[in-house]
C-alpha positions as a printed Julia matrix, in Angstrom:
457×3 Matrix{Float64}:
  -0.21   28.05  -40.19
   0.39   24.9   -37.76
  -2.37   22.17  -37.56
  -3.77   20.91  -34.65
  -2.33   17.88  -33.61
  -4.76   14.29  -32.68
  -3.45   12.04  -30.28
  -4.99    8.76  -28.83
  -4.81    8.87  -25.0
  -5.21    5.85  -22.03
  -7.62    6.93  -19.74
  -6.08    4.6   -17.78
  -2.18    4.32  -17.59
  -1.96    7.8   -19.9
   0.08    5.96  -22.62
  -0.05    7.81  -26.28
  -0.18    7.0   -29.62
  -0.52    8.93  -32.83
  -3.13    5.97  -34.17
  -6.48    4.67  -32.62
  -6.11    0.99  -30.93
  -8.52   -1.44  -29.72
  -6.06   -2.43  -26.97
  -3.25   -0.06  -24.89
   0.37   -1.67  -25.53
   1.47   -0.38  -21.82
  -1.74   -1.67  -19.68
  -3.14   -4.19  -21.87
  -6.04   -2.94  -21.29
  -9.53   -2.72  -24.32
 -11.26    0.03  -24.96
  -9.44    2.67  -22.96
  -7.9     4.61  -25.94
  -9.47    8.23  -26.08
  -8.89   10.86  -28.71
  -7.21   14.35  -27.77
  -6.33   17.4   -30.05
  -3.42   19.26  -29.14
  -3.98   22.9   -30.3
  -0.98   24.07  -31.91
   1.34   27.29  -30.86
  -0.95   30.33  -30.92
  -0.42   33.77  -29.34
  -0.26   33.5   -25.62
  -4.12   34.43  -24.06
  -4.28   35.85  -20.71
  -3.92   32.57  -18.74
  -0.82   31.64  -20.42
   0.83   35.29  -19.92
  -0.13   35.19  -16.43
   0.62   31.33  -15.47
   3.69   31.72  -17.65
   5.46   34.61  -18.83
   5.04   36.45  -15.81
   7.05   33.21  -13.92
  10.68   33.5   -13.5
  12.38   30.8   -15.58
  14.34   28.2   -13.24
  18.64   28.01  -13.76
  20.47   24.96  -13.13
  22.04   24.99   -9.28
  24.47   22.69   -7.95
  22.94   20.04   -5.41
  25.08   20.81   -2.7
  23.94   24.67   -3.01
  20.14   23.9    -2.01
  19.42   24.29    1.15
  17.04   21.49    2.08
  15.34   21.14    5.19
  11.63   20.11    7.17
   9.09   20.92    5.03
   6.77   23.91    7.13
   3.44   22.78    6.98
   0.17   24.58    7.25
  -2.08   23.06   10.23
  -5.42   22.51    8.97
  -7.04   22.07   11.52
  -8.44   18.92   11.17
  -6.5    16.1    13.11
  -7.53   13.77   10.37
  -6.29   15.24    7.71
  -3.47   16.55    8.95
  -2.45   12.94    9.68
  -3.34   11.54    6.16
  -1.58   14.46    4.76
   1.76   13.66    6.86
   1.91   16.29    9.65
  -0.14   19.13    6.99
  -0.69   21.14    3.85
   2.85   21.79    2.33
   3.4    25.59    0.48
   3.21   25.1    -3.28
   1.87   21.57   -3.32
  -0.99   20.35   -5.67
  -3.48   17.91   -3.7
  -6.09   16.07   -5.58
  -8.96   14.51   -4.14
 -11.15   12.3    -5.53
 -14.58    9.98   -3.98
 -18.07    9.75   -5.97
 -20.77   12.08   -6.3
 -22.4    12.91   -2.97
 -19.72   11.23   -0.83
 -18.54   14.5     0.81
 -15.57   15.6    -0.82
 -17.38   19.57   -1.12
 -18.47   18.85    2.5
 -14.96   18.29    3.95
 -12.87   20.89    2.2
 -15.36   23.57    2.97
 -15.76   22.7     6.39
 -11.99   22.68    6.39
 -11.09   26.23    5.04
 -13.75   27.64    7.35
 -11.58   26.79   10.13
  -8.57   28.62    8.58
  -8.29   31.87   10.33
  -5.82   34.26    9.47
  -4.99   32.96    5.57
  -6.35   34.42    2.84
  -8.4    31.38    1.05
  -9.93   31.53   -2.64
 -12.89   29.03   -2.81
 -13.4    28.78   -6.48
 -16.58   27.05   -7.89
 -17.61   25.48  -11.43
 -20.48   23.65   -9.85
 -22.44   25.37   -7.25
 -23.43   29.06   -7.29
 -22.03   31.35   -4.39
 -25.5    31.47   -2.98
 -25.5    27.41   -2.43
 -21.83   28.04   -0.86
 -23.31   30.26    1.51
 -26.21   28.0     2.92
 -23.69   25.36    3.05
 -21.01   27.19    5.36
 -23.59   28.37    7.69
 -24.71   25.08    8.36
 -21.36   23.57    8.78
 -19.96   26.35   11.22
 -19.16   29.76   12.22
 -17.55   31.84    8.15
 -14.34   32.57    7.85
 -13.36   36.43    7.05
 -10.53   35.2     5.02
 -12.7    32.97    3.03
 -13.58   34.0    -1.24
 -15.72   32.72   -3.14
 -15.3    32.68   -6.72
 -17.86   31.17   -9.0
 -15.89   30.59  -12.6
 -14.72   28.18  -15.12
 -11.98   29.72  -16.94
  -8.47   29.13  -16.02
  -7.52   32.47  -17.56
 -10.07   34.85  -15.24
  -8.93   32.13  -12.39
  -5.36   32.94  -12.94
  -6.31   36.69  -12.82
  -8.28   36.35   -9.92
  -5.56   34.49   -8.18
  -2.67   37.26   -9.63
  -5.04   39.88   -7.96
  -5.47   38.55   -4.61
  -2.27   36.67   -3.61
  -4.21   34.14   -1.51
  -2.55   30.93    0.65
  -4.58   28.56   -0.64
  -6.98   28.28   -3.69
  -9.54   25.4    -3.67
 -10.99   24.31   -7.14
 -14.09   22.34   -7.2
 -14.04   20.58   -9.61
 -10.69   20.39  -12.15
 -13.46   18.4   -14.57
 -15.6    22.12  -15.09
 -12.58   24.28  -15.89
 -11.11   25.12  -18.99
  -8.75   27.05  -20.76
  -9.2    28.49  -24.35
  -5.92   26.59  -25.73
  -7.49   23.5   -26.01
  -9.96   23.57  -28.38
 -12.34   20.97  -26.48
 -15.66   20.72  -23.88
 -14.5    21.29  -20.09
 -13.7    17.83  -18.39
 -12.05   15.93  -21.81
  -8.71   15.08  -21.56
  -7.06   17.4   -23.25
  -8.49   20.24  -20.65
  -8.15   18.4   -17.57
  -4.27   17.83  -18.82
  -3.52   21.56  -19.69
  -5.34   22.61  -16.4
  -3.59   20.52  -14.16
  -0.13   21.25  -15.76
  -0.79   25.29  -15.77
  -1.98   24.96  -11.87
   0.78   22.95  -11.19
   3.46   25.88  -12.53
   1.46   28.01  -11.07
   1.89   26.3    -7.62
   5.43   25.75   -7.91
   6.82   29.03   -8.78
   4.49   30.91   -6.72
   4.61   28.9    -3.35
   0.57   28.94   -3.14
  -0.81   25.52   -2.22
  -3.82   24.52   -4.84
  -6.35   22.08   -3.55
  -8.13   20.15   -6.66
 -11.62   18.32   -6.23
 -12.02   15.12   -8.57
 -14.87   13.13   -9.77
 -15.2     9.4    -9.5
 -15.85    7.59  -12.74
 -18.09    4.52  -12.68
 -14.8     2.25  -12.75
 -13.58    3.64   -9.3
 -11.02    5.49  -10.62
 -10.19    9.45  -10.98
 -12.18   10.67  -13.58
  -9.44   12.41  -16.56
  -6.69   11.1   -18.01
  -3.88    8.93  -15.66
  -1.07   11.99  -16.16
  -3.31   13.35  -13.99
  -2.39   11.38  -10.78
   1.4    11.5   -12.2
   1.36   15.66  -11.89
  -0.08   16.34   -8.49
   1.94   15.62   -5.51
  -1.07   14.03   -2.86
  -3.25   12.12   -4.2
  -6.5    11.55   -1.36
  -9.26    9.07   -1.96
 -12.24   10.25    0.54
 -14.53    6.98   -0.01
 -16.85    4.77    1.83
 -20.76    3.88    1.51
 -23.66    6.46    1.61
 -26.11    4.31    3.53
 -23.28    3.84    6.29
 -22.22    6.89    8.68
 -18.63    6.48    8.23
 -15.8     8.52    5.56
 -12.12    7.16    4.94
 -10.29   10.06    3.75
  -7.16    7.6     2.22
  -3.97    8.47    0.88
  -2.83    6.85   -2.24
  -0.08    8.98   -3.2
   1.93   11.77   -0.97
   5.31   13.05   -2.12
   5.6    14.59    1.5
   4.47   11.51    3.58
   3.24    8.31    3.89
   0.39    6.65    1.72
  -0.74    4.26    4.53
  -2.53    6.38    7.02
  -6.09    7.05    7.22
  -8.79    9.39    8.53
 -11.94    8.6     9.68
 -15.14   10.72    9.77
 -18.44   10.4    10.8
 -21.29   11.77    8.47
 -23.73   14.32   10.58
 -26.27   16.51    9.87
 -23.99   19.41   10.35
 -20.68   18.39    8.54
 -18.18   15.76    8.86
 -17.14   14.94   12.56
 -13.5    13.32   13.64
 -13.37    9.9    14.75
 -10.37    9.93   16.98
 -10.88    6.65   18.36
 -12.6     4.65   15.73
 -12.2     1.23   17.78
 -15.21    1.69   20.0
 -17.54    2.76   16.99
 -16.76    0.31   14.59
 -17.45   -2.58   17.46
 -20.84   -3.52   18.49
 -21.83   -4.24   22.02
 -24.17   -6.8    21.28
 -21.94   -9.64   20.24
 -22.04  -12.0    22.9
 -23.76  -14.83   22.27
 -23.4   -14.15   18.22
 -21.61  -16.43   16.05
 -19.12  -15.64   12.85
 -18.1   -13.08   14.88
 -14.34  -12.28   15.38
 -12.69   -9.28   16.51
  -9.24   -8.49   15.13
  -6.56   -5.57   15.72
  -5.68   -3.88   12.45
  -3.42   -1.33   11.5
  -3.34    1.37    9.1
  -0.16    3.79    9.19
   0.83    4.01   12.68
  -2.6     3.62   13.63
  -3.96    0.93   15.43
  -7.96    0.07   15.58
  -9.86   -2.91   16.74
 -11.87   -3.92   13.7
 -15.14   -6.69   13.64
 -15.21   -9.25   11.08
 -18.23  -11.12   10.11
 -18.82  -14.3     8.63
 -21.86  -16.11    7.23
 -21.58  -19.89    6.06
 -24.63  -21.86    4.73
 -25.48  -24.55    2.67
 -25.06  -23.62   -1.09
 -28.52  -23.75   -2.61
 -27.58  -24.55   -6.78
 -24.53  -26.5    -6.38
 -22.01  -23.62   -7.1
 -20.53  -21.88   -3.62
 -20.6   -18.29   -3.62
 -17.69  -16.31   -2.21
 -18.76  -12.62   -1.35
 -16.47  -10.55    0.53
 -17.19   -6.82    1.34
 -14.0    -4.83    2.82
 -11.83   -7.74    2.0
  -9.85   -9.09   -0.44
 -12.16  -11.84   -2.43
  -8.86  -13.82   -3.45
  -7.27  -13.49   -0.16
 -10.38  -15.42    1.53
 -10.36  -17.91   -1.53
  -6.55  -18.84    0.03
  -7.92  -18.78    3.81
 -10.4   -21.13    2.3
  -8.21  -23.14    0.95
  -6.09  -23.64    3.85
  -8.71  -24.61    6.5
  -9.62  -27.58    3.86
  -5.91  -28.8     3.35
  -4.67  -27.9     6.74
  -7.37  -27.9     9.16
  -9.69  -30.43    7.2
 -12.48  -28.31    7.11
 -14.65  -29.34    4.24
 -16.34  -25.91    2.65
 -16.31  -26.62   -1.27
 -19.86  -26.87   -1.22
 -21.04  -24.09    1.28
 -21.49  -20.45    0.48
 -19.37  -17.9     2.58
 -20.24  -14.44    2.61
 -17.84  -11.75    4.75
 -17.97   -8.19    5.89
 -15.72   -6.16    7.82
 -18.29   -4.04    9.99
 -18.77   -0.25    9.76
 -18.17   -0.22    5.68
 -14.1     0.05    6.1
 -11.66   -1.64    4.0
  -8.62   -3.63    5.33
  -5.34   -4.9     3.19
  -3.74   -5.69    6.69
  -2.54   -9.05    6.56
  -2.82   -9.5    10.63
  -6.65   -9.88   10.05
  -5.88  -13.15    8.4
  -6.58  -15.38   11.66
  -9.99  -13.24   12.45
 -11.36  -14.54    9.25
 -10.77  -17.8     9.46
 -12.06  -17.28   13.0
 -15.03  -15.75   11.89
 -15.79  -18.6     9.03
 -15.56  -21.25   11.3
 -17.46  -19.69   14.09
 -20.77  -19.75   11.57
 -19.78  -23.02   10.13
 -20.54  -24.6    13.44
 -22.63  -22.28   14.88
 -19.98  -21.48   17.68
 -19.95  -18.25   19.27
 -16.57  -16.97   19.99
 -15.95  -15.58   23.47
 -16.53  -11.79   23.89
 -13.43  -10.57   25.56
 -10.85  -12.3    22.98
  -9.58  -10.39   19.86
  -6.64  -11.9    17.68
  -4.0   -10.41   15.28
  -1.9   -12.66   12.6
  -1.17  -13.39    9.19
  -1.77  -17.05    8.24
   0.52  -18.63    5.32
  -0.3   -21.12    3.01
   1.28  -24.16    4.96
  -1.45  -23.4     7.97
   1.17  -21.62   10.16
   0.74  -18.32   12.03
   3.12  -15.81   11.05
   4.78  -12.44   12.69
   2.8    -9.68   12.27
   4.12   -5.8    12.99
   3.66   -3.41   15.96
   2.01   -6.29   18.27
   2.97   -3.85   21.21
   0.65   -1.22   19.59
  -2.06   -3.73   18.96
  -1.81   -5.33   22.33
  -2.37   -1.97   23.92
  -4.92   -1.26   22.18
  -7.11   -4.56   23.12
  -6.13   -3.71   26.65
  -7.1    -0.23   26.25
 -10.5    -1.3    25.3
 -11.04   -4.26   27.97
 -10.17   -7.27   26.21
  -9.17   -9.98   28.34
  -7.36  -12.44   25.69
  -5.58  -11.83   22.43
  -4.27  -14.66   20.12
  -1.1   -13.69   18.66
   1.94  -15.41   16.81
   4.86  -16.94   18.74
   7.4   -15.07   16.96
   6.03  -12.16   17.76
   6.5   -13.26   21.83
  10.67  -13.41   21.55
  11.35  -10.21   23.02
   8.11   -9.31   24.78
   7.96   -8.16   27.88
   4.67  -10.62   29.08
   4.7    -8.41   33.11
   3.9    -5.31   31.4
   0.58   -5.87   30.29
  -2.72   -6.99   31.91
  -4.17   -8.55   29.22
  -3.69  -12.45   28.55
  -1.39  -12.74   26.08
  -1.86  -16.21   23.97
   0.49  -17.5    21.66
  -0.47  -19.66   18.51
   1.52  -21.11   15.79
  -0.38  -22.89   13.04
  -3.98  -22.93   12.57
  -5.14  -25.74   14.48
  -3.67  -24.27   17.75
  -5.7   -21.67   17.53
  -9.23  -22.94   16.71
  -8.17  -25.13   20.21
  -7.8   -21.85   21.62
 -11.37  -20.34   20.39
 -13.26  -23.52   20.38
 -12.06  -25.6    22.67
């Protein structure tokens, strides 16, 4: 008789090794080596017969015998999601998605398959009871006929369920509470969370039926399980933000079917999760005149462009050693902005403590909110308010110069849209611009100290 098998696992890159180490050879990183039994070849249970034997095996084919062609796509009916997702749900995909505990993720996808009328939907739950379901869909809208609820944790009666009913989509909340009876192990270790995902994934793939999974959030950030898991799905969707602010990014951080730099924004209400189609007038306040370390930049995300407002605060630093806080930002990044405004500009802030936030909870890796910043820092540093009808957009490099940023016809029209009457953007960016087209007053900077001339005069 065959022996179970123990492997040591990295929760974090998913490297293996038949021995325990103190540090992973692949990420270098301590402490992240878990143990996992394999089970060894047994008699097939239920789950396997159904996920496996039941599946016709796949033959070789010659590549120029596919036929390939658009991917159909399953409207959601959520703008939002549909955009993050690429253009929709895709037959026989595996999406993932992952935020911490209370965040919303239960909120959204329920709120989502309610408005799916005409597919059959299987909502199966390890956490909540059917009744809780219940109060929770009437709350969030009008129920869906086409809408089951299944409250189970084995992948085997899943799989039998699913067999049964032949439904569109199946929604599992959460791949930590099921298991399967291979795996000798407690729902949620690695080992079942591996063997789960891979079974659902088969499933999905020879059956055409798109599988939605909900993940946890461990106290790292990351997707609670092992990393395979992020390798096996095809979408990957982060839903994230703070619960003491009214906005949700719904992110995508991995998408075999579209891109991974869109974004959807939501707006937490009492009765679900509302669509913020233009997120530039929320996420700017209307009483900023007069305010200073206040600078307004135009960001984009995808193909998405949104006025965003960056705030500064510099003061005096009260034990000797300056503080740099950053929330929304990268803390590095403003470390080099720093750095350049002493060297270039001559702007002496090694001994003051500067703290920055980019309003409304979001967080921004565009580069083009690079002269906002520095705006915004040496707005408070001097107490200067900047001008309420100028917003700016452009990366700044390390010699002090002003570099080309993309899509400045997007931004541009987007400040105009919402009644700006300057914008500060890089030369380069004016060589083929067409300056008659818009109403707004294009102003062209190239290093640094052109443009604090610009704000401050």
């Amino acid at each position: 008789m065959a022996k179970d098998k123990t492997v040591y696992v990295c929760d974090y890159c998913g490297q293996e090794s038949l021995k325990w180490m103190g540090k992973c050879p692949a990420c270098n990183r301590w402490g992240t080596m878990k143990e996992m039994k394999i089970a060894a070849p047994s008699k097939p249970s239920l789950g396997k017969s159904v996920s496996q034997s039941t599946l016709q095996h796949p033959t070789p084919q010659q590549l120029h015998t596919i036929e390939a062609g658009a991917e159909p796509r399953i409207d959601m009916g959520d703008g939002e999601l549909n955009r993050v997702l690429g253009g929709g749900l895709v037959p026989g995909s595996l999406v993932l998605l992952g935020g911490e505990p209370g965040i919303g993720k239960s909120t959204l996808t329920l709120q989502t398959v309610l408005q799916l009328q005409g597919r059959r939907i299987l909502y199966i739950s390890g956490e909540e009871s059917a009744r809780q379901i219940k109060l929770r869909a009437d709350r969030l809208g009008p129920v869906n006929e086409g809408l089951f609820v299944l409250c189970e944790t084995s992948l085997e009666q899943i799989f039998q369920h699913i067999e049964e009913m032949q439904p569109d989509l199946v929604v599992i909340d959460s791949i930590q509470t099921i298991q399967t009876e291979t795996v000798e192990s407690s729902a949620g270790s690695l080992a079942q969370i591996r063997e789960c995902a891979a079974a659902l994934l088969r499933y999905a793939k020879s059956r055409g039926v798109s599988i939605l999974l909900i993940g946890h959030i461990n106290k790292e950030g990351s997707l609670a399980g092992p990393k395979v898991l992020e390798h096996i799905v095809d979408v990957v969707l982060q839903f994230e933000g703070d619960q003491h602010h009214l906005y949700r990014i719904l992110r995508s951080m991995k998408n075999r079917f579209g891109s991974t730099s869109e974004l959807g924004i939501y707006e937490m209400r009492h009765d679900g999760l509302r669509q913020v189609s233009n997120p530039s007038e929320l996420l700017l306040t209307d009483n900023r005149e007069g305010l200073s370390g206040v600078a307004i930049s135009c960001s984009i995300e995808g193909v998405r462009p949104f006025l965003i407002e960056t705030q500064a605060l510099v003061s005096t630093a009260a034990y000797g050693t300056a503080q740099r806080s950053t929330t929304g930002f990268d803390g590095r990044r403003l470390n080099m902005l720093l750095a350049v405004l002493e060297k270039r500009v001559g702007f002496k802030l090694a001994q003051k403590d500067v703290f920055l936030n980019i309003a409304g909870g979001l967080r921004v890796t565009d580069p083009a909110i690079d002269l906002s910043v520095i705006a915004a820092v040496l707005s408070s540093n001097g107490d200067m308010p900047i001008e309420g009808d100028v917003c700016m957009a452009g990366e700044v490099g390390l010699s002090g110069e002003i570099r080309p940023v993309s899509r400045i016809e997007q931004r541009i029209a987007e400040a105009q849209k919402l009644g700006f009457k300057r914008i500060l953007i890089p030369s380069h960016n004016m060589n083929g611009l067409d300056k008659k087209q818009y109403k707004i007053e294009l102003v062209p900077v190239r290093r640094v100290v052109e443009a604090v001339r610009e704000l401050f005069g």
